[in-house]
PDB file as gemmi writes it, atoms N, CA and C in Angstrom:
CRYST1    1.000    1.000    1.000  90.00  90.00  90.00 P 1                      
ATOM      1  N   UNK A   1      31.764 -82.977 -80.860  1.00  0.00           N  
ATOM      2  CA  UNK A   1      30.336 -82.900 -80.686  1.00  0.00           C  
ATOM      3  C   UNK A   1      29.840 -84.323 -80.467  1.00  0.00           C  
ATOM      4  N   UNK A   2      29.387 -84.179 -79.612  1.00  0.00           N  
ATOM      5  CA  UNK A   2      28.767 -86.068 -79.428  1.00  0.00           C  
ATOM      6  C   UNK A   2      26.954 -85.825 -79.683  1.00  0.00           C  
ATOM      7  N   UNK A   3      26.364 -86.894 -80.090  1.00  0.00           N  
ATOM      8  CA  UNK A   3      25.247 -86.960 -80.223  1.00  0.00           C  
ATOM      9  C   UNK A   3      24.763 -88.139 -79.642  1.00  0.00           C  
ATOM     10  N   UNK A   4      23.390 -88.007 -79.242  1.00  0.00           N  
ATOM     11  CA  UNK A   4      22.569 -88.874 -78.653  1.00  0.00           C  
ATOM     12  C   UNK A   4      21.329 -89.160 -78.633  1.00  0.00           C  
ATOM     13  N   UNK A   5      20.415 -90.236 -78.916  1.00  0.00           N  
ATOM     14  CA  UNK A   5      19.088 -90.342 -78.901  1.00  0.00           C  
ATOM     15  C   UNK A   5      18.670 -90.260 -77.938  1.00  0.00           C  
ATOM     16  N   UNK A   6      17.119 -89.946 -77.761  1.00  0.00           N  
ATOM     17  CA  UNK A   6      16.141 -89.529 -76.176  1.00  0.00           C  
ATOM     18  C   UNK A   6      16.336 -90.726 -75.209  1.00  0.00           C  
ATOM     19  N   UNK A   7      16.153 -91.748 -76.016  1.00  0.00           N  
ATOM     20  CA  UNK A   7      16.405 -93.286 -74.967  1.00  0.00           C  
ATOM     21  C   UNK A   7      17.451 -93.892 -74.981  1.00  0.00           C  
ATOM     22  N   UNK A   8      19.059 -93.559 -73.610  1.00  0.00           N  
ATOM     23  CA  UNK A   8      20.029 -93.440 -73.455  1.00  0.00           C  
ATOM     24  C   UNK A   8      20.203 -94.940 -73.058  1.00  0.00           C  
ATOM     25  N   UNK A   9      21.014 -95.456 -73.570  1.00  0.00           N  
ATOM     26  CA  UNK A   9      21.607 -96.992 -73.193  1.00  0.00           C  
ATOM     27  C   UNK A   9      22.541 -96.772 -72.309  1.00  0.00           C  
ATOM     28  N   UNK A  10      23.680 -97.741 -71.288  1.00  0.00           N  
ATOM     29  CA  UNK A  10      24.874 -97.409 -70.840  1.00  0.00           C  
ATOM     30  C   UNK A  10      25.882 -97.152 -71.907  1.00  0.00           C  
ATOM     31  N   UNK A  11      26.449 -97.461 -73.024  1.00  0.00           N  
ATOM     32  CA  UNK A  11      27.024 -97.164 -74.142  1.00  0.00           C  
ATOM     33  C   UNK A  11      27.385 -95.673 -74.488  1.00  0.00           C  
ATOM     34  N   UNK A  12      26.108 -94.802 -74.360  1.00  0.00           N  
ATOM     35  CA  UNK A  12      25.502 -94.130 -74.918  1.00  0.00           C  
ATOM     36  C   UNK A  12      25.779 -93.102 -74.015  1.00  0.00           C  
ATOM     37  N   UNK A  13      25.849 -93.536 -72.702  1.00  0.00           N  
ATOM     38  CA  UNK A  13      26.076 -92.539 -71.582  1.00  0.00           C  
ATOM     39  C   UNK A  13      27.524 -92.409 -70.618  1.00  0.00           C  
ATOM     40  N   UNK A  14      28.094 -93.697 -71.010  1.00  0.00           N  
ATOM     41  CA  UNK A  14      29.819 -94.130 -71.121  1.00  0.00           C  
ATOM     42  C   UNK A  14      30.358 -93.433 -72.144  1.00  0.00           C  
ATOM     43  N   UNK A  15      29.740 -92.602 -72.973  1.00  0.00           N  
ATOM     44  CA  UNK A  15      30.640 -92.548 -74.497  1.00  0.00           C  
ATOM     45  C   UNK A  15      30.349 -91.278 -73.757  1.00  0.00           C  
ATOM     46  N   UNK A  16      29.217 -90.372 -73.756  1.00  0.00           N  
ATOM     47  CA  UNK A  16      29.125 -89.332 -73.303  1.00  0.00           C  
ATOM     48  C   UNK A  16      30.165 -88.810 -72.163  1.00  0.00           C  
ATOM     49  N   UNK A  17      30.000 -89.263 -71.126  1.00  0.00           N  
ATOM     50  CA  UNK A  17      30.881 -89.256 -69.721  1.00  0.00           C  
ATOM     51  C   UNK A  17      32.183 -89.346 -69.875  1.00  0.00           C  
ATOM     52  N   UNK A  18      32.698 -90.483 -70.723  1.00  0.00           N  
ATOM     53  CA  UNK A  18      33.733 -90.592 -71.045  1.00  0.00           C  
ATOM     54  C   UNK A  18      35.019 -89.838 -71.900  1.00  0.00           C  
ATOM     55  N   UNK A  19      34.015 -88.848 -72.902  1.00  0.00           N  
ATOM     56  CA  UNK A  19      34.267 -87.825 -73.912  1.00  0.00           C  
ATOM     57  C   UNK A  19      34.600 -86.719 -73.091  1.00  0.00           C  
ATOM     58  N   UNK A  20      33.735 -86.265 -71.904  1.00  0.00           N  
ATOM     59  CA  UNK A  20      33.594 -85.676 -71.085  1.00  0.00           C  
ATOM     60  C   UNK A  20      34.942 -85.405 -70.384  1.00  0.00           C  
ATOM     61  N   UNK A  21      34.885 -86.636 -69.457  1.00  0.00           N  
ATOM     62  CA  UNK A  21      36.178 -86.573 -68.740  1.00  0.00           C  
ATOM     63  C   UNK A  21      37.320 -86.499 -69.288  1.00  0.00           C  
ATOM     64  N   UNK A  22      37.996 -86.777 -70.518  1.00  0.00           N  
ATOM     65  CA  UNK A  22      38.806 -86.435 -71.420  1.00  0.00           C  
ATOM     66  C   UNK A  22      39.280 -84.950 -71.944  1.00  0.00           C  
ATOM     67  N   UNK A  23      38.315 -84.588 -72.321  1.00  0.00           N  
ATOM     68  CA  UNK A  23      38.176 -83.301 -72.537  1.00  0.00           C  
ATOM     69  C   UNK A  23      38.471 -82.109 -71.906  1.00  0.00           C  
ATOM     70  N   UNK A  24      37.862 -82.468 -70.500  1.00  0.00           N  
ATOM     71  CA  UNK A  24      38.041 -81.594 -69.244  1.00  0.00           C  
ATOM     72  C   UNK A  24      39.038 -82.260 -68.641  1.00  0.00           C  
ATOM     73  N   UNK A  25      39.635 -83.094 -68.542  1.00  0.00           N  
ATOM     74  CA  UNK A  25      41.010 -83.342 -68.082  1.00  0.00           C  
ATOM     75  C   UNK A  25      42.255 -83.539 -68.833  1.00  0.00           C  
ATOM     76  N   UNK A  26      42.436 -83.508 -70.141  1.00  0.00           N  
ATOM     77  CA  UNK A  26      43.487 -83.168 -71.066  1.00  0.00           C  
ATOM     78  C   UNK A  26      43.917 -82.156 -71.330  1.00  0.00           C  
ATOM     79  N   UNK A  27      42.579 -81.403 -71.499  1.00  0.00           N  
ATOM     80  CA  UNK A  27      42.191 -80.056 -72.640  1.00  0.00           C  
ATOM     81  C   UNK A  27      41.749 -79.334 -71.599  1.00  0.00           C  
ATOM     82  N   UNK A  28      41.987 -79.416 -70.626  1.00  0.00           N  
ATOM     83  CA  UNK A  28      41.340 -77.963 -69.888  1.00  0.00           C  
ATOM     84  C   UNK A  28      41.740 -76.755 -70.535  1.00  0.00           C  
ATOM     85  N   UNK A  29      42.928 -76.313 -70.781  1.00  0.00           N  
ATOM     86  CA  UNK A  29      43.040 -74.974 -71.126  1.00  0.00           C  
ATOM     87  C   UNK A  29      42.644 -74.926 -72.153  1.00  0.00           C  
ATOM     88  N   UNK A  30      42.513 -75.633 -73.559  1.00  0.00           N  
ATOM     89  CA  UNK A  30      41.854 -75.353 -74.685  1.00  0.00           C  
ATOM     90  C   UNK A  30      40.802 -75.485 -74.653  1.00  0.00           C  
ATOM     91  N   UNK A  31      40.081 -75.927 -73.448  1.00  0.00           N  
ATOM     92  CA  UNK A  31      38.496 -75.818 -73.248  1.00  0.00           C  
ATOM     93  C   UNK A  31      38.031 -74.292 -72.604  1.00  0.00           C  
ATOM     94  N   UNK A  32      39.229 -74.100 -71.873  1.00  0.00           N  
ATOM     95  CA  UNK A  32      38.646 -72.560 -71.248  1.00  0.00           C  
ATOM     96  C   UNK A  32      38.883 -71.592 -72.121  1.00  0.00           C  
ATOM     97  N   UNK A  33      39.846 -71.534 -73.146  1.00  0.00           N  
ATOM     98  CA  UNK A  33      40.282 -70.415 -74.168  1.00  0.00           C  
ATOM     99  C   UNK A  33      39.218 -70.973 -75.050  1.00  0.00           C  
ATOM    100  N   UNK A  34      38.650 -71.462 -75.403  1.00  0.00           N  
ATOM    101  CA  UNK A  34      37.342 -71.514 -76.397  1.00  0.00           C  
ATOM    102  C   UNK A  34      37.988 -72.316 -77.807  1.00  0.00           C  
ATOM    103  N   UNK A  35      39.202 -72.664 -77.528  1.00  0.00           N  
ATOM    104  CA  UNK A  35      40.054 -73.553 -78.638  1.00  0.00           C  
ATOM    105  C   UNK A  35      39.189 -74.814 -79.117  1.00  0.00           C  
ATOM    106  N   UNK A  36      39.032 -75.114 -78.216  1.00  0.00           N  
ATOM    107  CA  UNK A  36      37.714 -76.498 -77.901  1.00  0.00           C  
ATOM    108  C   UNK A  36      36.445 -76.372 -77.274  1.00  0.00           C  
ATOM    109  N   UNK A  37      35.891 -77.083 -78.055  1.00  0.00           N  
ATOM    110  CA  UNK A  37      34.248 -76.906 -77.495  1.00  0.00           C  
ATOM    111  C   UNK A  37      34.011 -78.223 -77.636  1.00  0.00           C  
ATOM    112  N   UNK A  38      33.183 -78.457 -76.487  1.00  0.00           N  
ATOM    113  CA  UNK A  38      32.551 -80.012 -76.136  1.00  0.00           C  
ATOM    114  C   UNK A  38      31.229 -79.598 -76.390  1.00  0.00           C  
ATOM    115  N   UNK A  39      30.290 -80.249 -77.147  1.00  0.00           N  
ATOM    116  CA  UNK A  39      28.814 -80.249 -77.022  1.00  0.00           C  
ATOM    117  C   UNK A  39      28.357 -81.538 -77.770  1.00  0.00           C  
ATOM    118  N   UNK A  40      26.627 -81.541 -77.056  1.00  0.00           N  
ATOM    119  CA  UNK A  40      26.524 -82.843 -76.527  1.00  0.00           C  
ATOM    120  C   UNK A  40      24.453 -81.851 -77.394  1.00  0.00           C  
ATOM    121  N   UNK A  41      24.115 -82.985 -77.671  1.00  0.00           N  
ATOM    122  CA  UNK A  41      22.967 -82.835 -78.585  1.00  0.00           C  
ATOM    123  C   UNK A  41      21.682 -83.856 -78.835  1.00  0.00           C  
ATOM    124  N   UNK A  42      20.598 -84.014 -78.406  1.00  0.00           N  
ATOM    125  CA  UNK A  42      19.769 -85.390 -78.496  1.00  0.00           C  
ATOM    126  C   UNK A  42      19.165 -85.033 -80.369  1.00  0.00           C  
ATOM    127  N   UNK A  43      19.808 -86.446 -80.996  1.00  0.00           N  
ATOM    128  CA  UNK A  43      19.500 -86.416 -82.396  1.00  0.00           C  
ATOM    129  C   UNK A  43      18.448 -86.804 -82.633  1.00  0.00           C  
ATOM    130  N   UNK A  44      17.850 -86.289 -81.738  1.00  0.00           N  
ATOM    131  CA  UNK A  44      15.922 -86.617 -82.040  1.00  0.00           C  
ATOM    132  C   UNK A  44      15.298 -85.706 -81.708  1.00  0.00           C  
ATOM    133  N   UNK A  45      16.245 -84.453 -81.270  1.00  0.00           N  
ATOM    134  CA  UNK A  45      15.355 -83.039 -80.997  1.00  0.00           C  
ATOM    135  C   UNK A  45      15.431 -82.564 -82.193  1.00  0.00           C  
ATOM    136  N   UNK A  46      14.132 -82.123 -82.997  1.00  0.00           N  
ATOM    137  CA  UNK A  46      13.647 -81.165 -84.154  1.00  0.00           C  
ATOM    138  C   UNK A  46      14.605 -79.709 -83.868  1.00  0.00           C  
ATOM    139  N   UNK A  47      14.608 -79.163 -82.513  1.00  0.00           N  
ATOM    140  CA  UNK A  47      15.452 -77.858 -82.380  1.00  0.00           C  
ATOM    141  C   UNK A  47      16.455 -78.125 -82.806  1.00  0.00           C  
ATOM    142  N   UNK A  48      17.252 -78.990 -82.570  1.00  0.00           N  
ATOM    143  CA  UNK A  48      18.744 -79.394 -83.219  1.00  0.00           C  
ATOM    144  C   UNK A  48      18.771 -79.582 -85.061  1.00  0.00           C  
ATOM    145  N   UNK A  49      18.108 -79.799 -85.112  1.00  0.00           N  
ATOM    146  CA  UNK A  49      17.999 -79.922 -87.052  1.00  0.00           C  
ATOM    147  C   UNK A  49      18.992 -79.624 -88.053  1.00  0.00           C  
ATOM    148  N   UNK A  50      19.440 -78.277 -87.447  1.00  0.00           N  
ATOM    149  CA  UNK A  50      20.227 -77.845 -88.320  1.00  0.00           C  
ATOM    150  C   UNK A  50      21.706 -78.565 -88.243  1.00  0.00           C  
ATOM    151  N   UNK A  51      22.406 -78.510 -86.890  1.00  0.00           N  
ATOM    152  CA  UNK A  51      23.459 -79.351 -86.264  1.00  0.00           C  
ATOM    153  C   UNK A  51      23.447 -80.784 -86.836  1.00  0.00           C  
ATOM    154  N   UNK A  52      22.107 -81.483 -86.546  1.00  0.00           N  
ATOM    155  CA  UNK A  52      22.451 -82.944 -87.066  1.00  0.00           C  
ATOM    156  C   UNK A  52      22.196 -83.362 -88.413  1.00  0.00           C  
ATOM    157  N   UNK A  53      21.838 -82.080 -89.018  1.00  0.00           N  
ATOM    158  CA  UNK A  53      21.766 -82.336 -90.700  1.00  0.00           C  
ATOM    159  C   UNK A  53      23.509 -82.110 -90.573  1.00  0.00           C  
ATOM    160  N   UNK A  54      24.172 -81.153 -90.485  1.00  0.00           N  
ATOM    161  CA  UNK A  54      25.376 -80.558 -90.712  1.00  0.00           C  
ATOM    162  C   UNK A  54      26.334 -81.958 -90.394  1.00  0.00           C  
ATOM    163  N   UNK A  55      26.367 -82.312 -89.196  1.00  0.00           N  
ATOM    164  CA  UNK A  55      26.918 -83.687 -88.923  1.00  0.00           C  
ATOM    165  C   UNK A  55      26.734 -85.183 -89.527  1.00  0.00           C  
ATOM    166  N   UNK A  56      25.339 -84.946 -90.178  1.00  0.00           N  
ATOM    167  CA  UNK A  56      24.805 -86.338 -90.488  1.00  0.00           C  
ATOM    168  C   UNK A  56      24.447 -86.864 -89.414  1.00  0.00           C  
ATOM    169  N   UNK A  57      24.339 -86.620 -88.356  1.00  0.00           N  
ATOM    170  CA  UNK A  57      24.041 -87.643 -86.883  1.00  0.00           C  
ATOM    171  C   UNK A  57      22.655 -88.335 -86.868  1.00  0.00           C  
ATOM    172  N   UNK A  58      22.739 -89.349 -86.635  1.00  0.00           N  
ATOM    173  CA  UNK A  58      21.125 -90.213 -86.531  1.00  0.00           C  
ATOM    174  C   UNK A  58      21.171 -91.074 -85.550  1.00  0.00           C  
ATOM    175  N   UNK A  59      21.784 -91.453 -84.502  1.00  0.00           N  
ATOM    176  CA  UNK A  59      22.271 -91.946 -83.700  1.00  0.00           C  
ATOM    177  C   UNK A  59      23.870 -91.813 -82.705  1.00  0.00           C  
ATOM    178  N   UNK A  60      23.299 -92.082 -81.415  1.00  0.00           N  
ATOM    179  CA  UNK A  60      24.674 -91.857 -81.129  1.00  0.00           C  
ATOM    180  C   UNK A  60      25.789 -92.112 -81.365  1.00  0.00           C  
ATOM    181  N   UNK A  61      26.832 -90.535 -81.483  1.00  0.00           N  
ATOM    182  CA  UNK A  61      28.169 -90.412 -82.200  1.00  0.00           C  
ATOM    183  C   UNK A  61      28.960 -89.450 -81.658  1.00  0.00           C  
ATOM    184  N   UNK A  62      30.190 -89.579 -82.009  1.00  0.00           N  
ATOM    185  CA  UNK A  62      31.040 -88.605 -81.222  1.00  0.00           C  
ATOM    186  C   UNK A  62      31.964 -88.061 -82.779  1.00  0.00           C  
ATOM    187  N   UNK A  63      31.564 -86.389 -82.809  1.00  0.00           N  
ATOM    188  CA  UNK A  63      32.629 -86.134 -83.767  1.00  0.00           C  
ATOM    189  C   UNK A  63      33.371 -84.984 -83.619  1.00  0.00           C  
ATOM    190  N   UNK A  64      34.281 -84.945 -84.310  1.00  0.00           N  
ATOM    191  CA  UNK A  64      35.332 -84.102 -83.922  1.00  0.00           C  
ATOM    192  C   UNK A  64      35.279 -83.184 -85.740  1.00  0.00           C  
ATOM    193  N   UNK A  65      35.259 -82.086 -85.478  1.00  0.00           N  
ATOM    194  CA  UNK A  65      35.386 -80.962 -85.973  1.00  0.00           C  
ATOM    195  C   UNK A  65      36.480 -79.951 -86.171  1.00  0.00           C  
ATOM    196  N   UNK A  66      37.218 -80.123 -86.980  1.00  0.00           N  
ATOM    197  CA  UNK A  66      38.227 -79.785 -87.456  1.00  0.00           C  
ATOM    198  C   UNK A  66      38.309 -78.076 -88.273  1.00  0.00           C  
ATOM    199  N   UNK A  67      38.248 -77.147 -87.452  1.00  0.00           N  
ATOM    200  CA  UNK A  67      37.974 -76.189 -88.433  1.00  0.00           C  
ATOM    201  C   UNK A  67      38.988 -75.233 -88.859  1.00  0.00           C  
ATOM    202  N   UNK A  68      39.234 -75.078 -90.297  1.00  0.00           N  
ATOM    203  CA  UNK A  68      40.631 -74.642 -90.804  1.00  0.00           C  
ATOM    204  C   UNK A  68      39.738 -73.550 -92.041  1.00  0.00           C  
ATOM    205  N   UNK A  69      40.728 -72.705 -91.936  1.00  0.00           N  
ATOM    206  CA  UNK A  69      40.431 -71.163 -92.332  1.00  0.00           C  
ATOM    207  C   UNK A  69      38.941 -71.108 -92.686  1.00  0.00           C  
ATOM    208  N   UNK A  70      37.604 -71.449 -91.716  1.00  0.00           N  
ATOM    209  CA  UNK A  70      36.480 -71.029 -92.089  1.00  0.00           C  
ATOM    210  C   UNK A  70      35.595 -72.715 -92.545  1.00  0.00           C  
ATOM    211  N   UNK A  71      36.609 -73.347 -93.003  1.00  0.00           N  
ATOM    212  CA  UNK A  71      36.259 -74.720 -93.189  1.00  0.00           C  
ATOM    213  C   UNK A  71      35.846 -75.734 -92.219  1.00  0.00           C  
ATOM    214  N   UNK A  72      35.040 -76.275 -92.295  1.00  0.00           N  
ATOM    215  CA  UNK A  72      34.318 -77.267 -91.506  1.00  0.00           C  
ATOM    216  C   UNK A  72      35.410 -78.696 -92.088  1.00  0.00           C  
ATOM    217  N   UNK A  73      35.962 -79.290 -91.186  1.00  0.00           N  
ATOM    218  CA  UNK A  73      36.387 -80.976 -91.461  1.00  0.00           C  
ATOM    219  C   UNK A  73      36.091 -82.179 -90.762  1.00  0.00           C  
ATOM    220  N   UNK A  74      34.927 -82.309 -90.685  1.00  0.00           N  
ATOM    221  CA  UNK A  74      34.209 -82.814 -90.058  1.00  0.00           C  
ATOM    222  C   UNK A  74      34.714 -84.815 -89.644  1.00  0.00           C  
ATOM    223  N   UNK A  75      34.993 -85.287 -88.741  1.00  0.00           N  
ATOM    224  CA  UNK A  75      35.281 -86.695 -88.672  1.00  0.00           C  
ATOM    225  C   UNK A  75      34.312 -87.637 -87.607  1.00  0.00           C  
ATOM    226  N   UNK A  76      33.748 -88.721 -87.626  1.00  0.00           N  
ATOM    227  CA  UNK A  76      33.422 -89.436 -86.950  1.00  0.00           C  
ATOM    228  C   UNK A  76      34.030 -90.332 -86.250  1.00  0.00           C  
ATOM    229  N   UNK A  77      34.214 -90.387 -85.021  1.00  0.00           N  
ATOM    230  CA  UNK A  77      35.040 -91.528 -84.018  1.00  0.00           C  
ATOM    231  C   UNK A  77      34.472 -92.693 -83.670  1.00  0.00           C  
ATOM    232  N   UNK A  78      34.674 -93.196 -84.388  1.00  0.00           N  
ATOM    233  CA  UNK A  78      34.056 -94.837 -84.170  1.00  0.00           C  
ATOM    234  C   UNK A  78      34.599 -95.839 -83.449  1.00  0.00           C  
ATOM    235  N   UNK A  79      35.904 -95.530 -83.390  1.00  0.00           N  
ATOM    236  CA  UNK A  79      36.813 -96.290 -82.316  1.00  0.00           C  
ATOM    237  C   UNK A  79      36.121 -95.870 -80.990  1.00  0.00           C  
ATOM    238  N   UNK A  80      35.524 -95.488 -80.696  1.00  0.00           N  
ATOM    239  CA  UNK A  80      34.931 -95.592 -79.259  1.00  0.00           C  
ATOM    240  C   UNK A  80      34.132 -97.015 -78.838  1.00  0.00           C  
ATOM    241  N   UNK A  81      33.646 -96.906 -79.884  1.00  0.00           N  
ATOM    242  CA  UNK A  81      32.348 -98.292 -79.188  1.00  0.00           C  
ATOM    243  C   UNK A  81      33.215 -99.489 -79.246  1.00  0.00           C  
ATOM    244  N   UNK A  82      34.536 -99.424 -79.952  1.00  0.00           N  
ATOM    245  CA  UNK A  82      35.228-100.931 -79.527  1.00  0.00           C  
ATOM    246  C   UNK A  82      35.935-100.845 -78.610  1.00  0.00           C  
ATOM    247  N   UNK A  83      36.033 -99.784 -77.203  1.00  0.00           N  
ATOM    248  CA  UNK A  83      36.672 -99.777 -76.456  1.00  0.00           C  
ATOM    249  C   UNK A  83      35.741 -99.447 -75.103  1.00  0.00           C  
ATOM    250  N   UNK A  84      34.702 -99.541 -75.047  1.00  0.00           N  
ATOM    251  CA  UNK A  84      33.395 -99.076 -74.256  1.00  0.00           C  
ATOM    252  C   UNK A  84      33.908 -99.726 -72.828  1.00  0.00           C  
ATOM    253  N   UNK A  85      33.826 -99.193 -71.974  1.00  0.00           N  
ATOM    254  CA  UNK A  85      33.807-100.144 -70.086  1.00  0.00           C  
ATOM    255  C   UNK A  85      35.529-100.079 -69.978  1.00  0.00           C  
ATOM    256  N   UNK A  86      36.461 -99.747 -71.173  1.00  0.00           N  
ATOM    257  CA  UNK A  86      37.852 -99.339 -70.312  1.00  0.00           C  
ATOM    258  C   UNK A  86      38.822 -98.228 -70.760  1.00  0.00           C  
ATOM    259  N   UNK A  87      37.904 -97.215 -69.719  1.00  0.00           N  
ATOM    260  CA  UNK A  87      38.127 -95.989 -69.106  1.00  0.00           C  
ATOM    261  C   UNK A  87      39.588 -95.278 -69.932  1.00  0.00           C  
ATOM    262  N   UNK A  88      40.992 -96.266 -69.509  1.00  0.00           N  
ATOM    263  CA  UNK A  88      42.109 -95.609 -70.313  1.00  0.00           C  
ATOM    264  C   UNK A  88      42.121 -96.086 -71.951  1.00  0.00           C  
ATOM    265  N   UNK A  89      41.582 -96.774 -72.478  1.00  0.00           N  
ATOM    266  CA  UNK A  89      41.667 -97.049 -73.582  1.00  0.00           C  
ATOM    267  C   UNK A  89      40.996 -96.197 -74.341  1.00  0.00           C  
ATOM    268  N   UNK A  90      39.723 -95.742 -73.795  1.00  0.00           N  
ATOM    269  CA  UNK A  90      38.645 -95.202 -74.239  1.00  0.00           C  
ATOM    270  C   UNK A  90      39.330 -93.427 -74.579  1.00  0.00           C  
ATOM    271  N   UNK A  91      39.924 -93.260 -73.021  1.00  0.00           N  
ATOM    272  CA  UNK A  91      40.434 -91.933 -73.095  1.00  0.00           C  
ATOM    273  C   UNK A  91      41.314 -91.664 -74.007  1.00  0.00           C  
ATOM    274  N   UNK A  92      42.334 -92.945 -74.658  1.00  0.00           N  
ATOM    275  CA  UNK A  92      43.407 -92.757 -75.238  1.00  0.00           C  
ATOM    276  C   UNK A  92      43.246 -92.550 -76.507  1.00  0.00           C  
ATOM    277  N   UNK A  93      41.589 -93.025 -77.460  1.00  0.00           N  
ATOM    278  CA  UNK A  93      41.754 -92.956 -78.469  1.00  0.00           C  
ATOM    279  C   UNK A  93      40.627 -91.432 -78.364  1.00  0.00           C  
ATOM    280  N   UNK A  94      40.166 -90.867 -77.630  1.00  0.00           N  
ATOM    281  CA  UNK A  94      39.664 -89.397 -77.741  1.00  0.00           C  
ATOM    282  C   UNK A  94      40.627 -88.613 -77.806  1.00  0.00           C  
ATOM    283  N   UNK A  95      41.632 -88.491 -76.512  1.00  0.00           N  
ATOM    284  CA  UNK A  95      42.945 -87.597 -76.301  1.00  0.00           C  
ATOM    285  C   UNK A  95      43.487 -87.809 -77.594  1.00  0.00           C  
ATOM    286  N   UNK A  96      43.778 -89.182 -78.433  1.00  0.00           N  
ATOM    287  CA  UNK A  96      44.617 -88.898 -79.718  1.00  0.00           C  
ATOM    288  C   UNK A  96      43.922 -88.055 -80.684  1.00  0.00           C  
ATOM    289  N   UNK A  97      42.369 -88.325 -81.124  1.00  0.00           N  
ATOM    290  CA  UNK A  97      42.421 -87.999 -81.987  1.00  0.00           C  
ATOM    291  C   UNK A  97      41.901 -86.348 -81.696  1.00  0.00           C  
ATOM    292  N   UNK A  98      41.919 -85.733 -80.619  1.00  0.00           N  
ATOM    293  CA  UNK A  98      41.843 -84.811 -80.498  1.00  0.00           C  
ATOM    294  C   UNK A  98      43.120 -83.838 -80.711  1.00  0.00           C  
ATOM    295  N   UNK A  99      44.242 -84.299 -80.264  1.00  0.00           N  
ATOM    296  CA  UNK A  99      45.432 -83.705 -80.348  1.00  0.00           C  
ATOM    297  C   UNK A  99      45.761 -83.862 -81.933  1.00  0.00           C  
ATOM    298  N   UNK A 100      45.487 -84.854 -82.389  1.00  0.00           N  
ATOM    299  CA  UNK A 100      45.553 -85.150 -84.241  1.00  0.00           C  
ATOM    300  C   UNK A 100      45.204 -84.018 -84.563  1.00  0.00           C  
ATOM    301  N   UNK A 101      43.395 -83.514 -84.663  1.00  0.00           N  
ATOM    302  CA  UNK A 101      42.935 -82.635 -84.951  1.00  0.00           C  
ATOM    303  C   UNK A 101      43.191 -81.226 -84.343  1.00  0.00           C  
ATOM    304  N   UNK A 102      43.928 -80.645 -83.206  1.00  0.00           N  
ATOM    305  CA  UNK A 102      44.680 -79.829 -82.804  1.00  0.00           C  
ATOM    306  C   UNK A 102      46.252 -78.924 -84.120  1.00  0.00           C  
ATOM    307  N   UNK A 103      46.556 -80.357 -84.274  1.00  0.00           N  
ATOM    308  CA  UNK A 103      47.871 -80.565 -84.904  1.00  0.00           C  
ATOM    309  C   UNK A 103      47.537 -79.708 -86.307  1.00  0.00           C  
ATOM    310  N   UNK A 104      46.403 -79.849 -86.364  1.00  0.00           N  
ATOM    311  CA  UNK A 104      46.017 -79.479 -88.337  1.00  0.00           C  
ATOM    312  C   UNK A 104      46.088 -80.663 -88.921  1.00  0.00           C  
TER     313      UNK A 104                                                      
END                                                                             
């Protein structure tokens, strides 16, 4: 789940895009079997409330959701923003920790 405020920086829209292209090019089939879900959320919409209480989100973030028998395991990826502007690095630490969280 990535989150984002109304007033988008390049950061903000690299992390987005970038999550993106990962996702849909690693994970295609666990994106089409519903294994994985990508969603994307402005943490300053009141409609969202419930989502970014659940996440904690208050700014843009990318988290990965881990869900085991009914359980929510919720993680934040922070290694993104120290890898921002290169593309395979960026991809490498989403693809890992996505396949991590795949793994159980």
């Amino acid at each position: 789940v990535y989150f984002h405020r109304a007033q988008r920086c390049y950061s903000c829209i690299y992390a987005e895009e970038g999550t993106r292209y990962t996702v849909e090019t690693y994970f295609a089939d666990e994106l089409a079997s519903g294994k994985i879900i990508f969603a994307v959320f402005n943490a300053e919409d009141k409609e969202n409330a419930t989502i970014i209480e659940k996440y904690g989100a208050f700014t843009s973030s990318l988290f990965i959701n881990t869900i085991t028998d009914g359980t929510d395991h919720i993680e934040e990826v922070t290694e993104i923003w120290f890898v921002l502007g290169d593309d395979e690095a960026f991809a490498k630490v989403v693809r890992s920790k996505i396949e991590e969280s795949l793994k159980g």
